[in-house]
N, C-alpha and C positions, 0 to 999 in steps of 0.2 A: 137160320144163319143171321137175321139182321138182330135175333134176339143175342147172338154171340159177340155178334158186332157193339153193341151199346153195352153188352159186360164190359167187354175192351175197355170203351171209352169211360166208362163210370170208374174202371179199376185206374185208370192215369189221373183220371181226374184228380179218383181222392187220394193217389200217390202223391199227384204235382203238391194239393192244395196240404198236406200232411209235412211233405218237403220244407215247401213256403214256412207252414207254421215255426219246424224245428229251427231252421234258420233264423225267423225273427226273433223268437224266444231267445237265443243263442244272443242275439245283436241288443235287443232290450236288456236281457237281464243278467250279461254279463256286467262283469266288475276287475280291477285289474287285482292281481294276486296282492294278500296282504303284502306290505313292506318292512324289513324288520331295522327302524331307526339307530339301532346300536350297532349295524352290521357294517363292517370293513368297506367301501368301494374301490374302485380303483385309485391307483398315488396318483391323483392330479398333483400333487403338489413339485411332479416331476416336470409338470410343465411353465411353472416359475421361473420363466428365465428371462433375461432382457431381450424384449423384440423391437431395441428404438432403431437397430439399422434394416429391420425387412422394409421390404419393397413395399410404397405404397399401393392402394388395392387403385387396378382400370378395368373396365366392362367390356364386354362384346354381346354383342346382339345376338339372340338365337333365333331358330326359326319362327318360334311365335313371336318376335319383334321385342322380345323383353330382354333385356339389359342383364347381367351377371356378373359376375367381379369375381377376378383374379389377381395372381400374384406373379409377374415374370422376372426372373433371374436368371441374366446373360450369362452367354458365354461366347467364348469362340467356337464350339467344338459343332461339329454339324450332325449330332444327334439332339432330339431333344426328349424329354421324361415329363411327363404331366403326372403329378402326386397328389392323391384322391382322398382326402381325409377321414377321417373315421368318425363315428356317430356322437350327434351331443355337438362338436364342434364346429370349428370351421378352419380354412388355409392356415393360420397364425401359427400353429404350432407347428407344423412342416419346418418351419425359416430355419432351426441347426441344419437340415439333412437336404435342404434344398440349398442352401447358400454355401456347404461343404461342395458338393455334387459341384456345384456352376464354379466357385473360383479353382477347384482342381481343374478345369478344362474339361469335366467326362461329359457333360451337356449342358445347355441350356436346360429351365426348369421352369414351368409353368405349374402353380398351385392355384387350382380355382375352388371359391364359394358354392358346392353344390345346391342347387333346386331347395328351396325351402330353409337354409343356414345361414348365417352370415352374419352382418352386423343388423342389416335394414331389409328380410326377405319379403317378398310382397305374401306373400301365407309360410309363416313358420310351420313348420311340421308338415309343410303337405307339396303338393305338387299339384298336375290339370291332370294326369293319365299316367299309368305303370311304366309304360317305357320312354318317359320324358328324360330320364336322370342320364340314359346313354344315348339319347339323342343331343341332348345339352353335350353331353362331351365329342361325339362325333361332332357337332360345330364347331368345336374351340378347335379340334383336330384340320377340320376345314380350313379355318380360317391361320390358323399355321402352314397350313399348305399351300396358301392363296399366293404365295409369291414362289413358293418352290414345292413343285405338284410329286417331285421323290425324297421331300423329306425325309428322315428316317425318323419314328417317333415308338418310344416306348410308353408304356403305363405302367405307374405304381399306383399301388391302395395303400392304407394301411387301415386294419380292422375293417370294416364294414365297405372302408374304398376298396381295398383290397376284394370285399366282395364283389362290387360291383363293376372291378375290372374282368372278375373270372365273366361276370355277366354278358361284358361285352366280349368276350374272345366267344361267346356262344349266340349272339347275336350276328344280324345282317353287316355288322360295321367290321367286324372278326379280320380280314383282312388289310385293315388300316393300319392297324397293327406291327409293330416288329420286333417288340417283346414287353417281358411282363416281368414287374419287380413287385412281390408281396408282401407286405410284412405284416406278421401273425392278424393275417387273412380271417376274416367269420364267412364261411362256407354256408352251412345250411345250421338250423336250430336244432336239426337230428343228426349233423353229421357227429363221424366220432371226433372231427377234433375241438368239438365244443363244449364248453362243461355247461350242467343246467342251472336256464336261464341266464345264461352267461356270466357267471359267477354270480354276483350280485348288484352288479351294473344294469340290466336290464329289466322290468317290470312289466309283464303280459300281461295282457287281456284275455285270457284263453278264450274263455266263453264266443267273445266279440272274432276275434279270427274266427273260430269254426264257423261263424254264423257267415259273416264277409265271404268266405272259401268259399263256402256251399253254395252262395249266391254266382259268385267270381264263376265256380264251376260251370254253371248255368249261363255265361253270358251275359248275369247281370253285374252292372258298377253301380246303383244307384246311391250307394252309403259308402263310397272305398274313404271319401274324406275323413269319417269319423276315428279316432284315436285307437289306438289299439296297444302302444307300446308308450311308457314311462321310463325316465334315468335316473336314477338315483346319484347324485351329483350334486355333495354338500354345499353347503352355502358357500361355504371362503373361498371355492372355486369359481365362483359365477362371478358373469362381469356382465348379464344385462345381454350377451352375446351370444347365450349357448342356447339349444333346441334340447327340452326338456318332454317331448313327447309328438310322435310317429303318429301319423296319417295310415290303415291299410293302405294305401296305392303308394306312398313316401314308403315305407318298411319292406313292400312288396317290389319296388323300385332298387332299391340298396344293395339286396343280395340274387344270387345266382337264381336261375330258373329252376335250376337241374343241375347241381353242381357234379354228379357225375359227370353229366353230356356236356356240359360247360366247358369241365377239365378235358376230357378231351378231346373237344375240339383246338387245343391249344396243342400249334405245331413250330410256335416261334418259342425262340431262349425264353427260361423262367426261372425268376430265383425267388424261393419263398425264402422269409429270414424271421424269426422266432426269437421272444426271450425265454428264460426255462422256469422262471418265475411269473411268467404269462398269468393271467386271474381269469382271462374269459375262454381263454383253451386250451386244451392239452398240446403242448407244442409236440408231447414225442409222437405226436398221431400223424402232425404232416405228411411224413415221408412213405410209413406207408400208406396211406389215404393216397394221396395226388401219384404215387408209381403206378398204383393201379391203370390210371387214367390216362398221363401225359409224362413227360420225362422233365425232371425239375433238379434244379441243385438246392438243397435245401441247407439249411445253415441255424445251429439253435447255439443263442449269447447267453454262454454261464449269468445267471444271476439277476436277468432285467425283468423289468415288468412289463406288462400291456403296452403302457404308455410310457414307458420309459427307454423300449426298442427304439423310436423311432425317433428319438430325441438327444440319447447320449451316443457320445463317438465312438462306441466300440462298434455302433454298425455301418461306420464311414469306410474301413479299410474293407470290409466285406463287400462293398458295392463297388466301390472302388476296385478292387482287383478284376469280380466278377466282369465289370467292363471293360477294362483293359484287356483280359484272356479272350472274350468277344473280338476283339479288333486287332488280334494276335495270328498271324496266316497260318 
């Protein structure tokens, strides 16, 4: 028996220590996928537009006592919509669809600088821990609450916010909640409405994730700082501003856990909203993908792009109604 007992343990052993090995190898001697310089990315140049009248940026404290900047655009109305930006950037480019939103009367509008983005982030690309980035927004959510404990507050993403709102309706904060506005959402890297590598905007590390995963699997985070994801995001786009490469724990932070369970656990209104020219997903996947899950009204704009959904006004009268027939008895 005790000779059975110490196979046992010699067989774990040199499973664990075989484990370890493939993991590191994975973490060392990975490399991000080639990049091909001639290749299309997304129309940043849809985001040239003049931003001298948005809000200037003010901070709030989060729980670790660190300071964050946002963007708030009044209103009268007594809903309010925190708008989640998408990867690579920051708040700035929200201002058409936040400053539409707020002078219609449909809400106040809060654009914040997520964890890691911004003009001045204390660690570009990274974060302290995975579920920092919905905890940072559960504060901001607090602290809108702090003078009226039934506010009503929605959340928008768009691209990768959009993820990380599915995130939180599948998180402890899920109830804070009282609805969800998408627009062409990045889900999960295998879902179906994502095309690979996300068109050509995104730059893996494959190697480096499996290796990080397999650790993550295990319980360990000793390396989640190290890099794992790349943007391809030409020069005449940059201003000195943009986050040009993902931390594991930042990349791991952004999107859904489980974007099935995610979606379903989503019981309040949701409107996803799509271009049909979208470059990093298939927009006609939405609808069936998320019916699966949770009940959504989905909506795809003949002709836009990525980044062009969330910036020109064909998708003003879409939100616009959506909220109005919300507050409709």
């Amino acid at each position: 028996m005790e000779y059975i007992i110490l196979e046992i343990r010699n067989f774990f052993l040199i499973s664990t220590v075989i484990y370890f090995c493939i993991a590191g190898s994975f973490i060392v001697l990975g490399s991000p996928q080639e990049s091909n310089p001639d290749a299309e990315t997304l129309a940043f140049d849809e985001l040239y537009i003049d931003y001298t009248d948005a809000p200037e940026l003010t901070t709030y404290i989060t729980r670790d006592g660190k300071p964050l900047a946002y963007r708030h655009y009044p209103s009268q109305s007594d809903l309010v919509i925190i708008l989640l930006h998408g990867t690579g950037w920051h708040s700035q480019y929200l201002f058409p669809l936040a400053k539409f939103i707020s002078t219609e009367g449909l809400a106040q509008v809060f654009t914040p600088d997520l964890r890691g983005h911004g003009l001045q982030p204390e660690k570009r690309g990274d974060l302290d821990y995975i579920d920092q980035m919905e905890d940072d927004v559960a504060d901001l959510i607090a602290l809108i609450r702090k003078d009226d404990p039934d506010q009503k507050i929605f959340v928008g993403g768009h691209s990768s916010g959009g993820g990380l709102a599915v995130r939180l309706a599948g998180s402890r904060y899920a109830q804070q909640v009282d609805g969800y506005i998408l627009i062409s959402p990045y889900l999960q890297y295998n879902a179906p409405t994502t095309r690979p590598n996300s068109g050509v905007w995104a730059i893996p590390n494959t190697g480096r994730f499996a290796g990080l995963t397999m650790l993550n699997n295990v319980g360990l985070h000793w390396f989640d700082h190290l890099n794992v994801l790349e943007f391809n995001m030409p020069e005449e786009a940059r201003s000195g501003t943009e986050t040009l490469h993902y931390s594991y724990r930042l990349n791991t932070a952004y999107h859904p856990r489980n974007y099935k369970k995610d979606l379903a656990a989503i019981t309040q209104p949701l409107l996803v909203i799509s271009g049909s020219a979208d470059e990093i997903n298939f927009p006609e996947q939405y609808e069936p993908v998320i019916s699966q899950y949770t009940r959504a009204d989905v909506e795809i704009i003949p002709d836009l792009t990525h980044m062009g959904v969330v910036v020109r006004p064909e998708i003003q009268p879409i939100i616009k109604e959506w909220l109005q027939d919300l507050n409709t008895p």
